[in-house]
PLY file of the C-alpha trace (Angstrom):
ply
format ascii 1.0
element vertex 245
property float x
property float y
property float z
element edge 244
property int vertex1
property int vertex2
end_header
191.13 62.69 77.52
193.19 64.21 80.09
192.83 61.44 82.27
194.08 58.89 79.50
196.83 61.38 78.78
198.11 61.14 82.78
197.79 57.38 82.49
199.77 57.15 79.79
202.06 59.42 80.53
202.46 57.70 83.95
202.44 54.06 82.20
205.58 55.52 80.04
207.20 56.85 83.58
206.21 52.64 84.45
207.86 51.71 81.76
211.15 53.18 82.74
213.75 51.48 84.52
213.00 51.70 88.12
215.77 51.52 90.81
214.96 48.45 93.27
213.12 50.21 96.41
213.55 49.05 100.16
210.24 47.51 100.62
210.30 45.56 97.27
212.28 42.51 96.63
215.12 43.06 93.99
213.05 40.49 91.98
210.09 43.20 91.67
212.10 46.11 89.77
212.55 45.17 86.28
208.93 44.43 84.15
209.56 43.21 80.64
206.88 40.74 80.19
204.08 43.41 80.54
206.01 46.36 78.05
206.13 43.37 75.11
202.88 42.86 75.34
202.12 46.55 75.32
204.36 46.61 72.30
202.42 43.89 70.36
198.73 44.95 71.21
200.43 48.42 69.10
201.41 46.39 66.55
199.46 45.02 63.79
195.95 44.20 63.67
196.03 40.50 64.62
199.07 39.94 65.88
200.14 36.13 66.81
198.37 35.13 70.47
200.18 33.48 72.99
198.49 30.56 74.42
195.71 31.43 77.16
197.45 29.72 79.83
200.73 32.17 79.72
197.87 34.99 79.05
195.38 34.52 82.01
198.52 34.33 83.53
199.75 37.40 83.06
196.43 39.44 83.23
194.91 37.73 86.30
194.94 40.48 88.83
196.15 37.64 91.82
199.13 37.71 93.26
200.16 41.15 91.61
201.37 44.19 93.18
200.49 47.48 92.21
202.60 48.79 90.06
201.55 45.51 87.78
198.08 46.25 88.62
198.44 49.55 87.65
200.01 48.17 84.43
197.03 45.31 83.85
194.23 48.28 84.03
196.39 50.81 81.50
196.54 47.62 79.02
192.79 47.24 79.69
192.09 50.73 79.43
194.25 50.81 76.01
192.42 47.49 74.61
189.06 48.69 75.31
190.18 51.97 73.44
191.68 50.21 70.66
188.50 48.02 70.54
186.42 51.79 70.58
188.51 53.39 67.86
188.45 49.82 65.39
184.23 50.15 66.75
184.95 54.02 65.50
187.36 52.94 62.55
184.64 50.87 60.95
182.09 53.26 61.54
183.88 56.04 59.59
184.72 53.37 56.82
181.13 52.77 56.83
180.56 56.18 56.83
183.71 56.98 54.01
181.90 54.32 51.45
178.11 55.99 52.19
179.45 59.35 51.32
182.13 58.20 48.21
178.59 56.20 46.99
176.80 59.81 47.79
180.12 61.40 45.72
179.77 59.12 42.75
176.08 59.39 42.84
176.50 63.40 42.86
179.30 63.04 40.46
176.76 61.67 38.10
174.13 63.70 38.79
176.48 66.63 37.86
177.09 65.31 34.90
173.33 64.65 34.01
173.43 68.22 35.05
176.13 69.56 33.01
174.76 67.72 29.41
171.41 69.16 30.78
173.03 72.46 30.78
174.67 72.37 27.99
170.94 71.65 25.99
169.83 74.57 28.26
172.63 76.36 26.50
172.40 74.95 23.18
168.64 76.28 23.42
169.06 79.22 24.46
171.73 80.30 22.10
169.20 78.90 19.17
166.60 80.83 21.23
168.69 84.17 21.21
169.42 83.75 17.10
165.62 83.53 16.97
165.26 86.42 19.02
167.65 88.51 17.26
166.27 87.67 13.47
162.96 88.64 14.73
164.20 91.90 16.37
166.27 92.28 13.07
162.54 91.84 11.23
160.96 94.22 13.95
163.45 96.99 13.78
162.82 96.60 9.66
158.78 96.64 10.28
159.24 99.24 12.66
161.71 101.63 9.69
159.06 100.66 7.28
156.04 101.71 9.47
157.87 105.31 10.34
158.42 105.60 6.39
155.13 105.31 6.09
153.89 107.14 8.36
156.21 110.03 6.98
155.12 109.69 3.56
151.36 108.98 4.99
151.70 112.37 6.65
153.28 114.04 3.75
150.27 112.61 1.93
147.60 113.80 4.40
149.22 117.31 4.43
149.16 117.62 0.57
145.32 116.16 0.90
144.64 118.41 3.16
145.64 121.23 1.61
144.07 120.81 -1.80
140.73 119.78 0.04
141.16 123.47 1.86
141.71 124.43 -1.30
138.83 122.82 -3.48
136.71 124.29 -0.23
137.76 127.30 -0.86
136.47 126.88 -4.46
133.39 125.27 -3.39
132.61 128.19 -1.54
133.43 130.55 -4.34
131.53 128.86 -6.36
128.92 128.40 -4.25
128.47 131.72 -3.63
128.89 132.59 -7.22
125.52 130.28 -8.05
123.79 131.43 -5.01
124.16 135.09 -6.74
123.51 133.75 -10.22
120.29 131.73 -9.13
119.59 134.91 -7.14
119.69 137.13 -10.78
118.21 134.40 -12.47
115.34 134.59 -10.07
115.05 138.18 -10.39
115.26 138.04 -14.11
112.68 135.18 -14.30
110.67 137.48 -12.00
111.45 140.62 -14.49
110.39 138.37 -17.72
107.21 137.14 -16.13
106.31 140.32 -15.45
107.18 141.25 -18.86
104.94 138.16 -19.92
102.07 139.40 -18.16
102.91 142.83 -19.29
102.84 141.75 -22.86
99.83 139.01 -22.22
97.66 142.39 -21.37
99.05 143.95 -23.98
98.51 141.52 -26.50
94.86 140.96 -24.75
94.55 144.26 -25.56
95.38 144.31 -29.18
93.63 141.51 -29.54
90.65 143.13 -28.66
91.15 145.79 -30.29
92.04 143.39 -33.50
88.76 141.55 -33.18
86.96 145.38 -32.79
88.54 146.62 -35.88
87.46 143.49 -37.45
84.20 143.45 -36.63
84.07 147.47 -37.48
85.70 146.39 -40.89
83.39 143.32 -41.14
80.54 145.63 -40.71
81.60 148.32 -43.25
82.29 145.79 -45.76
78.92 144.57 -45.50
77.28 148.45 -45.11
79.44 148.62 -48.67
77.85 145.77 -49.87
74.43 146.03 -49.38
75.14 149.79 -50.75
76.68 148.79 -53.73
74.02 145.86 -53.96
71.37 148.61 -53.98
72.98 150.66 -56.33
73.34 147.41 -58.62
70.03 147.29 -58.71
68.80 150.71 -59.46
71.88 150.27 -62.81
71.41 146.76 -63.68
69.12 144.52 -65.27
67.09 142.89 -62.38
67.96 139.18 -64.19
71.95 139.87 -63.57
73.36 139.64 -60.29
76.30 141.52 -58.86
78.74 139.77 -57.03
80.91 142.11 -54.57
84.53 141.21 -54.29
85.32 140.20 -50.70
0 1
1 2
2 3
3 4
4 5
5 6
6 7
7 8
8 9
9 10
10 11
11 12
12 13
13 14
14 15
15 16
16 17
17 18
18 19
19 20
20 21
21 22
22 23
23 24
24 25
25 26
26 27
27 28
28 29
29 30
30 31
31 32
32 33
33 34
34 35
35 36
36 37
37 38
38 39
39 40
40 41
41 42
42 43
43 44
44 45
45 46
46 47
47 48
48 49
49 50
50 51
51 52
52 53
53 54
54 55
55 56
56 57
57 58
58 59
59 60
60 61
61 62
62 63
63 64
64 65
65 66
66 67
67 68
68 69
69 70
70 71
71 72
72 73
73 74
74 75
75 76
76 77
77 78
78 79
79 80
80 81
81 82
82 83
83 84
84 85
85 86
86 87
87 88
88 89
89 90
90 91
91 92
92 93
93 94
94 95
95 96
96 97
97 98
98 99
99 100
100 101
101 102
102 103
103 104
104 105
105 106
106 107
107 108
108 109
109 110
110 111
111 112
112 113
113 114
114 115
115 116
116 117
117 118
118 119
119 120
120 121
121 122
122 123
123 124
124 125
125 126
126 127
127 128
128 129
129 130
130 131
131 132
132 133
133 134
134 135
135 136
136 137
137 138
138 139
139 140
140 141
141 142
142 143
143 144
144 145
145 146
146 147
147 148
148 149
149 150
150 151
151 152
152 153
153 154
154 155
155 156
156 157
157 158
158 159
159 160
160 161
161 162
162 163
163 164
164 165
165 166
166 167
167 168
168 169
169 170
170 171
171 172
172 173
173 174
174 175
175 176
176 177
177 178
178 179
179 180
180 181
181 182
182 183
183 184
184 185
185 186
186 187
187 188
188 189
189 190
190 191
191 192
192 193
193 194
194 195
195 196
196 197
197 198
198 199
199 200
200 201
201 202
202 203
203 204
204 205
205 206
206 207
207 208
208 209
209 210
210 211
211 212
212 213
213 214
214 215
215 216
216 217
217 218
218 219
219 220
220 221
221 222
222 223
223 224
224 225
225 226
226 227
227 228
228 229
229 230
230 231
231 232
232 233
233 234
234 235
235 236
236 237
237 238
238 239
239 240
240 241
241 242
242 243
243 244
């Protein structure tokens, strides 16, 4: 680049008027032809061509000095680099319409983006009112289950104490029928004993009942057969005497 700046900077000192020099004719000094055409190949892109005679006339390196030559080679130089940047120009046109196509197609896919965003969003706010009602019903289960675990505890307190208290009674009364079926036992014991007592003693009196009987069996009969013999000895033998049992 530095080298195309010096050449141009030394084709504008060119350019300039140039006072006629010893060695050169007068004819030499002034070059117009070559600065128009510098001024057209500048111009627009397809400027009007002068016929190829007059050109190849004009660019043919023969019979030039070197100032012209100098001039021929900058307008080269300058063509070939106008011929690079319009190589360059459509490149980056190329290039401009690949990436406003990649833009658009972006563009679009931002927008497919976006709506699908904004059904992520619609979802997830319908998603979020779900999960608040459902919090709302779990902070409700979760009153209800510590009100009943209060009153369940309440419950299981009272429970507990009457069962500590029926216990209690249970016990009482437990011991109160161990003691009674203690007495009862002894008593039983007392009245069996009694029972056998009175068993002998009715044994006893029995015995004694059947000896007085017999005893009182035998005197009445001793008293009958004594008052039968006496009946006899006073009575007619024919009548018989009947004792009264």
């Amino acid at each position: 680049m530095a080298r195309d700046t010096e050449k141009k900077g030394w084709f504008k000192s060119v350019l300039a008027p140039q006072a006629p020099s010893e060695k050169e004719p007068a004819e030499t000094a002034p070059v117009p032809a070559p600065a128009e055409s510098v001024m057209e190949t500048s111009g627009p892109a397809h400027p009007a061509q002068p016929p190829a005679d007059h050109q190849k006339s004009l660019l043919s390196k023969d019979n030039q000095d070197k100032i012209a030559l100098d001039v021929i080679v900058s307008i080269e130089n300058m063509l070939k680099e106008r011929q690079l940047l319009s190589y360059k120009n459509n490149g980056l046109e190329d290039q401009l319409a690949a990436a406003n196509e990649t833009i658009q197609r972006l563009k679009q896919e931002h927008i497919k983006k976006d709506q699908l965003i904004q059904e992520k969003s619609k979802e997830i706010r319908e998603l979020e009112n779900t999960l608040t009602h459902k919090q709302m019903g779990y902070d409700q289960l979760l009153e209800d289950y510590k009100e009943f675990q209060l009153s369940s505890n309440l419950a299981y307190e009272k429970l507990s104490g009457q069962l500590e208290t029926e216990t209690a009674k249970y016990g009482k009364l437990y011991e109160e029928s161990t003691n009674a079926q203690y007495q009862s036992m002894l008593k039983i014991n007392e009245l069996e004993d009694k029972i056998r007592e009175l068993q002998i003693e009715n044994q006893k009196y029995a015995e004694q009942y059947r000896k007085i009987a017999d005893e009182k069996a035998e005197l009445l009969q001793t008293i009958q057969d004594f008052t039968e013999r006496m009946g006899f000895s006073f009575a007619p033998k024919t009548s018989t005497t009947q004792m009264p049992e």
